[in-house]
C-alpha positions in Angstrom: -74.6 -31.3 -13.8 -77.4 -30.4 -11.6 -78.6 -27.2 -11.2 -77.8 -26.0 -7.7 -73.9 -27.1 -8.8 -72.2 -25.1 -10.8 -69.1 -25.1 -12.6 -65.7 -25.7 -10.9 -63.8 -23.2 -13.5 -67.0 -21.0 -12.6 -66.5 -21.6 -8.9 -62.9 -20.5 -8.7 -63.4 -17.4 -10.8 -65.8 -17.0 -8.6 -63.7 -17.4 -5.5 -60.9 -15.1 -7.5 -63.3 -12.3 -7.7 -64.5 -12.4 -4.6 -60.8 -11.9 -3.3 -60.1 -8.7 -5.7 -63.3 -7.2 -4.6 -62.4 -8.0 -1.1 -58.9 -6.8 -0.9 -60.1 -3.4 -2.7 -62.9 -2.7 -0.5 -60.0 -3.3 2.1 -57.3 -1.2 0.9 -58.1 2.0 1.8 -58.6 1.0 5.3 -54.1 0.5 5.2 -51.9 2.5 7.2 -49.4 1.3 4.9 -48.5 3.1 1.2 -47.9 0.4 -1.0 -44.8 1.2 -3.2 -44.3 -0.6 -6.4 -40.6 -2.4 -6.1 -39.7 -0.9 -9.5 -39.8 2.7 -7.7 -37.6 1.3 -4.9 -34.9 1.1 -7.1 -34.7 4.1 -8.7 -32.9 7.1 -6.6 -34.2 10.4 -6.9 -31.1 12.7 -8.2 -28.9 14.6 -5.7 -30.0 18.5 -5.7 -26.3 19.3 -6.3 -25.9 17.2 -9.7 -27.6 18.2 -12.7 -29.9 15.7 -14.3 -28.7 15.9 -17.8 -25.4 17.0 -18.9 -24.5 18.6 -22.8 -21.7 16.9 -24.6 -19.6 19.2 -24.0 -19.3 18.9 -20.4 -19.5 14.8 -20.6 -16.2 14.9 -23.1 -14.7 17.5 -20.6 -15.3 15.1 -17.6 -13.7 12.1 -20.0 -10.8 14.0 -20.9 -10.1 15.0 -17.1 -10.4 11.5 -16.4 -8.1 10.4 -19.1 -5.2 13.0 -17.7 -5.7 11.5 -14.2 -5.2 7.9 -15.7 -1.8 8.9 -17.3 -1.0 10.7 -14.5 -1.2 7.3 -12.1 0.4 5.2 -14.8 3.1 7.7 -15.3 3.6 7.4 -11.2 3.4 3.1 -11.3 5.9 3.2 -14.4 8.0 5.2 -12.0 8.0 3.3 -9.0 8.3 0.0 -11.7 11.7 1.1 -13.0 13.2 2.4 -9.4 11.9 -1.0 -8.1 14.5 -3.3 -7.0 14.0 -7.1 -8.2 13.9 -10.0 -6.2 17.5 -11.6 -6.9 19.1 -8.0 -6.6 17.4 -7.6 -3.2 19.3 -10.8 -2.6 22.5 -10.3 -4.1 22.8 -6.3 -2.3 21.5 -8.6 1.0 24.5 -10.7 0.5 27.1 -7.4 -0.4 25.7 -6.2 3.0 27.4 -9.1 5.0 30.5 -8.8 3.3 31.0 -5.5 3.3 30.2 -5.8 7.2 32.9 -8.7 7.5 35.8 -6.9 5.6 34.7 -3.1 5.7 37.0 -1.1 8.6 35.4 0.4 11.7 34.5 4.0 11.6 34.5 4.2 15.1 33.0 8.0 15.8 30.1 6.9 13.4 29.8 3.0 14.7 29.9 4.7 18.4 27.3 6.9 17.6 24.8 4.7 15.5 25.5 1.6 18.4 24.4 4.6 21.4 21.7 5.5 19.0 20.0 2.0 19.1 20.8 1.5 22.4 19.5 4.5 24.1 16.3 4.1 21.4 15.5 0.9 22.9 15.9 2.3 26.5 13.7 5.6 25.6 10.8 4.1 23.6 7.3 3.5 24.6 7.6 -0.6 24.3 5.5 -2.6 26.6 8.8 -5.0 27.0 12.4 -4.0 26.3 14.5 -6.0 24.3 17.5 -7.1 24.8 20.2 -5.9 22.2 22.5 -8.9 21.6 24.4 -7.6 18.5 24.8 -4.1 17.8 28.1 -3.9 15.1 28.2 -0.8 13.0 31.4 -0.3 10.4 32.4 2.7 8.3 28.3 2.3 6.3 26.5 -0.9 7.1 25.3 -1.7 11.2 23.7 -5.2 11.9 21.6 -5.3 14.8 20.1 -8.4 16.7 17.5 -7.7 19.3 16.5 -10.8 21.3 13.0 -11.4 23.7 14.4 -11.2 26.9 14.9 -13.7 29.4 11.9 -14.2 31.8 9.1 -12.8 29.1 7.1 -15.9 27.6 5.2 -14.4 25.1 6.0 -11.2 22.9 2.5 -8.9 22.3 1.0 -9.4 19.1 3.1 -7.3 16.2 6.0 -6.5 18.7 9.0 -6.8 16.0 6.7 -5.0 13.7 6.1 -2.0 15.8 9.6 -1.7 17.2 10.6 -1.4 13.7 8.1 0.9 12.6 9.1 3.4 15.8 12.5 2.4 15.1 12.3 3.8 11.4 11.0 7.5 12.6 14.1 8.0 14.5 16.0 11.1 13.3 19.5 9.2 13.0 18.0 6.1 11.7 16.6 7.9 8.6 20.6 7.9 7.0 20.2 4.4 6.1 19.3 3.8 2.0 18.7 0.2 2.4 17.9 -1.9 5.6 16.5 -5.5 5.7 14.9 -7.0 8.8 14.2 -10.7 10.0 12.0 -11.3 12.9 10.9 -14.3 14.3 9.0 -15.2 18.0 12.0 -14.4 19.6 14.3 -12.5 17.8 14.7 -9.1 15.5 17.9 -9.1 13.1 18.5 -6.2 11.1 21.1 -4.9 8.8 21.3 -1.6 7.4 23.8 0.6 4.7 23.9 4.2 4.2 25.3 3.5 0.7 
């Protein structure tokens, strides 16, 4: 090695250096505060939360938390054991249509249910109406088939879903215990018992 040259390890220490010093003698010159990204993480505690709680109050909090738990499961086991199963669903489904086949005609009841769905369809807010093809009501069980009607190509988005949903505020609609619907583009069958 001569001696104007000097080491390369030397050289990029050198250079190394050179950039510290640089970069120092620059910093205060920033607009900028530089914020280490450890501190960004950590959130600076709410003023309404205490920063430390005693054991006593932290096994008070669990123990409220444990009552809301059973509380919730108490209210799924509930709805669990009045839940009807699939093949029961079925089966009443099927009761329904016989019952409507051989069950006799109340007619002041039928009368008034059938007027009920009709004028409901002629009084709601629906951007088409319907038209009611079936309406057959017996002494507790009413089967209704709503069709699109002629002319209309295409039903609005959601149309049997929304008919339904107004349909089930109705004051005389709310007698019915069990009702089961079946929709498709262009039709709404529904069947519904009191019993």
């Amino acid at each position: 090695m001569s001696l104007f040259q000097s080491n390369p390890l030397e050289q990029t220490q050198t250079h190394q250096q050179e950039f510290i010093e640089a970069q120092t003698v620059e910093a205060p010159q920033q607009t900028k505060s530089v914020v280490p990204v450890n501190a960004k993480k950590i959130a600076a505690p709410k003023a309404d939360v205490p920063e430390t709680l005693s054991k006593s109050e932290l096994e008070q909090q669990i123990a409220e938390l444990k009552l809301q738990v059973e509380s919730q499961q108490a209210v799924i086991a509930n709805y669990r054991s009045s839940a009807i199963p699939p093949q029961q669903i079925d089966s009443h489904l099927e009761e329904l249509y016989t019952l409507l086949e051989e069950q006799s005609r109340d007619e002041a009841w039928a009368y008034q249910v059938e007027t009920a769905m009709s004028d409901f369809l002629i009084m709601a807010d629906l951007p088409v109406q319907p038209e009611l093809k079936i309406a057959t009501c017996k002494s507790s069980v009413c089967q209704f088939k709503l069709l699109q009607p002629e002319g209309v190509d295409d039903l609005p988005n959601r149309y049997w879903r929304d008919l339904g949903d107004k349909m089930t505020e109705q004051s005389w609609w709310k007698q019915f215990k069990f009702t089961s619907s079946t929709s498709s583009d262009g039709s709404l069958t529904v069947i519904a018992s009191t019993e």
